[in-house]
C-alpha positions in Angstrom: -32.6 -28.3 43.1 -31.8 -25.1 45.2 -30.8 -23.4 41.9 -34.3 -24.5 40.5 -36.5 -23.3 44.0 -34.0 -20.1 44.2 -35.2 -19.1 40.6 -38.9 -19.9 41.2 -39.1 -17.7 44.2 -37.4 -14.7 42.3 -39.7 -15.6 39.4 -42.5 -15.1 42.0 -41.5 -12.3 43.6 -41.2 -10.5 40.0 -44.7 -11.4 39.0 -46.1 -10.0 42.5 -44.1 -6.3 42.0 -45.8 -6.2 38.6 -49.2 -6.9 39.7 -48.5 -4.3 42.2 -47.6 -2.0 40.0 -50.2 -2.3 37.2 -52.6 -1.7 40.5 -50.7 1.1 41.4 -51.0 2.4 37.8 -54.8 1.6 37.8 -55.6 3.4 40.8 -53.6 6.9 39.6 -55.7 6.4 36.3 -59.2 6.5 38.4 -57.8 9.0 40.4 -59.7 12.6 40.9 -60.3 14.4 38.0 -58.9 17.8 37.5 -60.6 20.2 35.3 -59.8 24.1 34.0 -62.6 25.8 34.3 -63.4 29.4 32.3 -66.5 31.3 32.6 -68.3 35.0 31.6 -71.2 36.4 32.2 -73.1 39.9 32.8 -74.2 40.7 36.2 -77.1 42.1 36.6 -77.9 43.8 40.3 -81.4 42.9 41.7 -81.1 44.8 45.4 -79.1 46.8 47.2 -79.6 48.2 50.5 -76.9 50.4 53.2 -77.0 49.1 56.9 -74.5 50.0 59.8 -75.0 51.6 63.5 -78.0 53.9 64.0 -78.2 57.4 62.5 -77.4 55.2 59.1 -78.7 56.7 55.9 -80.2 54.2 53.9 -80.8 56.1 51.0 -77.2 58.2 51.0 -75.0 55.6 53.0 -73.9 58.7 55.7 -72.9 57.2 58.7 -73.3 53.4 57.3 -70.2 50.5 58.0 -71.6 48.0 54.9 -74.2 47.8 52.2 -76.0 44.6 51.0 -76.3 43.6 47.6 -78.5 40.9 45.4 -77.6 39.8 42.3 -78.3 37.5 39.3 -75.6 36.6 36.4 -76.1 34.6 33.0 -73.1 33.2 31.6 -71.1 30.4 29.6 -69.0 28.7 31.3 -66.3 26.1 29.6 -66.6 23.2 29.1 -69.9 23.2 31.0 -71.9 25.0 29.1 -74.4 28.2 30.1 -75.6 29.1 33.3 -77.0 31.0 35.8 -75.9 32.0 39.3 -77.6 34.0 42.5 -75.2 36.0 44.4 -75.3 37.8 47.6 -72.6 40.1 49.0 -71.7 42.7 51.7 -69.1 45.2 51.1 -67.4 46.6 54.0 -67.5 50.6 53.6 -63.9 50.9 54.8 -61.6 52.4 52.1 -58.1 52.1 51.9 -55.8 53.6 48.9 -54.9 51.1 46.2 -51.5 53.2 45.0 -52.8 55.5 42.6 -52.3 59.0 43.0 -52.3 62.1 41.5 -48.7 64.4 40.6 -48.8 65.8 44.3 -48.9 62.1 45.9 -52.6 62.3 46.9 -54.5 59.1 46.5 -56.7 58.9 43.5 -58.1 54.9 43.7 -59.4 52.9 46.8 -60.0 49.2 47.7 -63.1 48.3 50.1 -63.6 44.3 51.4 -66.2 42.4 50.1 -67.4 38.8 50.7 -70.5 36.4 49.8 -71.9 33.3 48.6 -73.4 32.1 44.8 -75.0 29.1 43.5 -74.5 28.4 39.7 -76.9 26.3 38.1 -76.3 24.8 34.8 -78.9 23.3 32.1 -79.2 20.1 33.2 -79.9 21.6 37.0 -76.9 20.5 38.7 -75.5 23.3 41.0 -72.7 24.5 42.2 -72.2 26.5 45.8 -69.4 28.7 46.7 -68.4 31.2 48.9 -66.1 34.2 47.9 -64.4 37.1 49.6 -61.7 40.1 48.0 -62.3 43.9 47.2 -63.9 46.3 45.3 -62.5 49.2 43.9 -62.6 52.2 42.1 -61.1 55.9 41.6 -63.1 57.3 44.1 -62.8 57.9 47.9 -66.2 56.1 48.5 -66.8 53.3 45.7 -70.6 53.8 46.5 -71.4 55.1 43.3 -71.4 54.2 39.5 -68.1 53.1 37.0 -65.7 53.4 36.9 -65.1 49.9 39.5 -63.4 46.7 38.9 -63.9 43.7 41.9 -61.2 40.8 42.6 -62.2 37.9 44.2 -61.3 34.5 44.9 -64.0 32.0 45.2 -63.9 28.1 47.0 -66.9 25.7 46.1 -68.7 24.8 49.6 -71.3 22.2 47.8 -72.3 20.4 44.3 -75.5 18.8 43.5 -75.8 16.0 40.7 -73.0 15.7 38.7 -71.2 18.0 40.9 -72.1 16.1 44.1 -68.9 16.0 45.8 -67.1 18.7 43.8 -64.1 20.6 45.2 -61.8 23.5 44.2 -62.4 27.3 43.5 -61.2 30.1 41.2 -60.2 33.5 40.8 -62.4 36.4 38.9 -62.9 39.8 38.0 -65.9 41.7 37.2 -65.8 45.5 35.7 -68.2 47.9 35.7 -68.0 50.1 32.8 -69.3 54.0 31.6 -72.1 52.2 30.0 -73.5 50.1 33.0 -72.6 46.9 32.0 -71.4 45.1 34.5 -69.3 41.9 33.2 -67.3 39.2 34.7 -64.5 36.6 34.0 -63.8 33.7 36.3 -61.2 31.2 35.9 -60.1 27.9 38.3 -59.7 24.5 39.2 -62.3 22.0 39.5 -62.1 18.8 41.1 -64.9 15.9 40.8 -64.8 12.6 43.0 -63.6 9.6 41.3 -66.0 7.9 38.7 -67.8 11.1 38.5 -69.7 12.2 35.1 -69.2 15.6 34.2 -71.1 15.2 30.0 
């Protein structure tokens, strides 16, 4: 009889540590979903303006800390399709050198800071907000002028609307301006939507 009870209890105790795990297996099934994200575009510049103390030139940049800039990009991104994005940065007019140099050991390229925010919207109107921050640089003292440049940033999503309501996550990109004016950018991350989510 105590053989009999013994053996029930263990057979009970079994069954419950399997139910437990099967909901343990359940829940890391729904849990967030992770997604690689890839994206270019062309950037296209829509205003820019110099500011800093008084006595700044705001058509040369003497004497200015910062300059303001506007911009617009059209894109693909994978696996979500084309888009758009507005952007808005400030770059800090603080150079630093970035390790090249000519034969005598002078420096040759230089690094400013630059931060800002973008929204993306995609086809179907959902929208994703981010803000960003990194440097822009080029093989010039003063990196106010034309190519050659190339930015790094990193970027971390501050907001999603529809089916990236509750989004979270960032990513990394470049964008290079070239001898021709084009001005073009790669961006690749980590996106992660709320469980249940639809991202199709």
């Amino acid at each position: 009889m105590a053989s009999r009870t013994t053996m029930g209890m263990l057979r009970a105790i079994l069954g419950i540590g399997f139910l437990l795990l099967l909901g343990q297996a359940h829940a890391q099934a729904k849990g967030p979903k992770l997604i690689h994200t890839e994206s270019v575009g062309e950037i296209t510049i829509t205003s820019f303006a110099f500011g800093g103390p008084p006595g700044c030139d705001p058509l040369t940049g003497a004497g200015c800390t910062f300059y303001d800039l506007g911009a617009s990009v059209k894109g693909q991104h994978t696996p979500f399709g084309p888009y758009t994005e507005t952007a808005t940065a400030t770059v800090l007019l603080l150079s630093t050198p970035n390790g090249g140099h000519d034969a005598n050991g002078n420096p040759t390229e230089y690094c400013m800071q630059e931060l800002g925010t973008a929204i993306d919207t995609y086809s179907d109107g959902s929208t994703i907000s981010s803000d960003f921050q990194g440097t822009s640089c080029c093989a010039t003292a003063s990196c106010n002028g034309g190519p050659p440049r190339v930015n790094h940033d990193s970027s971390v999503i501050t907001g999603g609307t529809k089916r990236f309501s509750g989004a979270e996550g960032g990513w990394s990109w470049s964008d290079s301006l070239g001898p021709s004016g084009a001005l073009l950018i790669h961006a690749e991350g980590v996106l992660q939507l709320p469980v249940g989510s639809e991202t199709h």
